[in-house]
N, C-alpha and C positions, 0 to 999 in steps of 0.2 A: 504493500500500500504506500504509496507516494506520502508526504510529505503535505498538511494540508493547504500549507500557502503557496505551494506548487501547484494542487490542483487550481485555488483558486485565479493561478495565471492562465492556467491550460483554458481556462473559462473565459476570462476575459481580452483571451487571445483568439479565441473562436469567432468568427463575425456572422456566420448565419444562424439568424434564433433559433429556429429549429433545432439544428447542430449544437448549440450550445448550451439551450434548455435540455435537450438530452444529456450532455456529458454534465450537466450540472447536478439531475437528476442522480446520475448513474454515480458522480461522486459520492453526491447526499447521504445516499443508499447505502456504499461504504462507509462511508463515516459513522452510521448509527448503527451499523451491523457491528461493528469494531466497538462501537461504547455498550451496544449491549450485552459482549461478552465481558463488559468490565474493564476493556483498554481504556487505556489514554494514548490517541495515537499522537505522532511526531509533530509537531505546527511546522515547525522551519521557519525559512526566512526567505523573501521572496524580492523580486524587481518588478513589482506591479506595470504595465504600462501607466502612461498618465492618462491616456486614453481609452476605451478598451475598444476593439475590432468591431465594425458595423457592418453590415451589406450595403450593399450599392443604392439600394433604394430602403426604404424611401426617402426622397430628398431630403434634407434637415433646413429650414429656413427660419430666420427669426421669428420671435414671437407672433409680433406685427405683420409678417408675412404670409403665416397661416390661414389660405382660407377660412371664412365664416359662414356656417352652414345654418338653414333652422333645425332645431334640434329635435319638431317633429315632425322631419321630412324623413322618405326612406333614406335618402341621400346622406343627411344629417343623424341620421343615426348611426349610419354605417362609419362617416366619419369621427362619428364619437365613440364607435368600438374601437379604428383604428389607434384613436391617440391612448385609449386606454393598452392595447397593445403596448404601445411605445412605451410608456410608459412601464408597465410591467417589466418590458425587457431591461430596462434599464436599473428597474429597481435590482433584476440578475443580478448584473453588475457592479452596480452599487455593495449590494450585501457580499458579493466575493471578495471587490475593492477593500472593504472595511478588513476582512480577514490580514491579508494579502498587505496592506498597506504599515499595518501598524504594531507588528509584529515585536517591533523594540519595547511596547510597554508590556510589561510584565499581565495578562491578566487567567481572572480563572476559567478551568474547560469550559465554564458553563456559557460564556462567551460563547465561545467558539461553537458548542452547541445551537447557543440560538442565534448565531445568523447564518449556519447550514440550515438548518431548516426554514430560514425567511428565506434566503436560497431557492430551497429546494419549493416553497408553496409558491414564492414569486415564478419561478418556472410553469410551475401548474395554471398559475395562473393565466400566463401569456397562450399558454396550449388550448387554456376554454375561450378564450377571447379569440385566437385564429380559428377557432374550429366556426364561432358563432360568423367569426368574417367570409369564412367560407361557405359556410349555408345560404349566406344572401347574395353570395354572386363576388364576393370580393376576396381578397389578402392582403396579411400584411407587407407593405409597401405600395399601394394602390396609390395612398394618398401621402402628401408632403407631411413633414413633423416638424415639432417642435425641436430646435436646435438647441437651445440654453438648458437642457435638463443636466447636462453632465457639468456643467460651470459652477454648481458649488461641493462636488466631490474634488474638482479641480483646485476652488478657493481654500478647502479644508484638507489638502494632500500631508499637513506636517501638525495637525491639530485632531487629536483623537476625540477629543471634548467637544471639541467646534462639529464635530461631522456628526458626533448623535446628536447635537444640540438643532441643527439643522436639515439632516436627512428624515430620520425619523421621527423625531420630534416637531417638524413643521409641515416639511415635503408630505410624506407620510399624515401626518396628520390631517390637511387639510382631503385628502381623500376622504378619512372621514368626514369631513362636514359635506361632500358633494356628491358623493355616493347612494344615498337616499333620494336626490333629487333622478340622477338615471336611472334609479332601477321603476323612480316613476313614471319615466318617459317608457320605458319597456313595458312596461303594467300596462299603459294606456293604448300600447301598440300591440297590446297579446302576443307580444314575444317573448311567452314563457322560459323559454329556453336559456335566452340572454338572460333574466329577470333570477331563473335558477344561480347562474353562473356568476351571475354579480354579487350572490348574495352569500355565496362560497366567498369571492375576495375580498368584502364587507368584514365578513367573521373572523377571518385570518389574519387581514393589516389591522384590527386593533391589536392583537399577540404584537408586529412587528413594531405597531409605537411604543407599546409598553417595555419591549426589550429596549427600546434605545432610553426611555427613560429609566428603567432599571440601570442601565451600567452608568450613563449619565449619572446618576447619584450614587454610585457607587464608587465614580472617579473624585463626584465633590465629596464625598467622604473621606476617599483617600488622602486629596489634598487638604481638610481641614476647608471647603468652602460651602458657601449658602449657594446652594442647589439654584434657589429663584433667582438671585442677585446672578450668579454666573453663566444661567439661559440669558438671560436680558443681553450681558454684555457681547457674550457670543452670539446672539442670534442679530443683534444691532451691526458686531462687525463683520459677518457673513452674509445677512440674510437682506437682499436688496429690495428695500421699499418694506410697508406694514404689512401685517398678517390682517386676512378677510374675514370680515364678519359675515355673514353668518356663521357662528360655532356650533359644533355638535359636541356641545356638553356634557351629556351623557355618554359617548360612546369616548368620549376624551378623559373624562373620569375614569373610566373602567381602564384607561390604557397607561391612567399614573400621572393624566395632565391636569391641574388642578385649573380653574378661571384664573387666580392670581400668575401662573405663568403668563398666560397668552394675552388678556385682555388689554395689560399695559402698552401690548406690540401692537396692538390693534390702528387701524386706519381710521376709525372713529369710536368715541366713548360708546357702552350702548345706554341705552332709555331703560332701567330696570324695570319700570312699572310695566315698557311692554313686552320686553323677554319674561314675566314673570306671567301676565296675563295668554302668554304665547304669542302673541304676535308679528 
């Protein structure tokens, strides 16, 4: 068995999803079959690229360059599987990155356990999402992407604190706040199928926020710091522009994020009387 910040290169040296969510997969698999006979296997040390390997398509364009679709068009929904695609893939990546990256700080398997398995369900997940793009006539690469996802894996290359403070705990998070709104677009379009599948990576990326807030306070423990004090400032100097309201409060509790994290990052105060009446 390799080495695990080797495999995590072999992964993010791989550029076709398919291809890479397989051997991601197929690491995973070894990695848990090895902890469940009670190993501890080898992490190693790794040369992560800064980049990790993509296909050829689908184009990557600025933000602002991404077409805008209605969201309940056939058209726009397919578009909005794709970028969930993108997304997912990157999240691969991201969770090997993490591995793979930061090897010089000392931390416990239990790490390393859970972002093989964000890993390994981030994969799963890119697999439901091409399958759903594929039943309605598309795949991934059909349509342009979002270019900026990988710029603050990028921003956070020599900062272990900075990158859960920021990946999981915001990137990550914010799907939670938006993810109830598509699977209502799919309810309303009786696309079960999708509406299943979304509801699988609903349930899963809360686990992946709360790991990163888990180690996150386990590094301000290490250091002797205030967990909320040291999101703010990391998330100010990584994190470009305010965090968006609407929150999903509930689903961000359950994952370790309290209100007093996030609202202070917020883009506007909210009106408590009408978050409280629901509003």
């Amino acid at each position: 068995m390799k080495p695990l910040a080797q495999m995590a290169c072999d992964v993010l040296t791989t550029a076709d999803g398919h291809e890479k969510t397989a051997l991601s997969r197929r690491y995973a698999a070894e990695w848990f079959e090895a902890r469940a006979q009670g190993l501890v296997p080898e992490i190693g040390t790794a040369s992560p690229p800064m980049r990790p390997a993509r296909p050829e398509k689908p184009d990557l364009l600025d933000p602002r360059d991404v077409p805008r679709r209605k969201p309940g068009s056939p058209e726009g929904r397919i578009a909005m599987l794709h970028a969930v695609a993108h997304i997912e893939l990157n999240a691969v990546d991201l969770h090997w990155d993490i591995i793979a990256r930061f090897t010089d700080t000392k931390m416990p398997i239990g790490f390393y356990d859970d972002w093989v398995k964000s890993a390994d369900e981030e994969s799963k997940h890119f697999n439901l999402i091409c399958d759903r793009l594929h039943a309605e006539g598309s795949h991934y690469g059909d349509c342009p992407a979002h270019a900026g996802m990988w710029q603050s894996a990028e921003e956070t290359a020599d900062d272990l604190m900075g990158r859960l403070a920021v990946v999981p705990m915001v990137l990550e998070a914010r799907g939670l706040d938006v993810t109830p709104g598509m699977i209502g677009l799919f309810k309303q379009a009786k696309d079960h199928a999708t509406v299943e599948a979304l509801n699988v990576i609903y349930a899963e990326e809360v686990h992946h926020v709360a790991y990163g807030s888990k180690w996150f306070h386990f590094l301000c423990g290490r250091h002797d710091l205030d967990p909320k004090v040291a999101f703010h400032t990391l998330v100010q100097r990584y994190f470009h522009g305010a965090l968006k309201p609407p929150f999903n409060e509930e689903k961000r509790a359950e994952a370790g994020l309290p209100p007093d994290f996030y609202w202070p990052l917020a883009e506007e105060t909210p009106d408590r009387t009408a978050r409280a009446s629901g509003i």
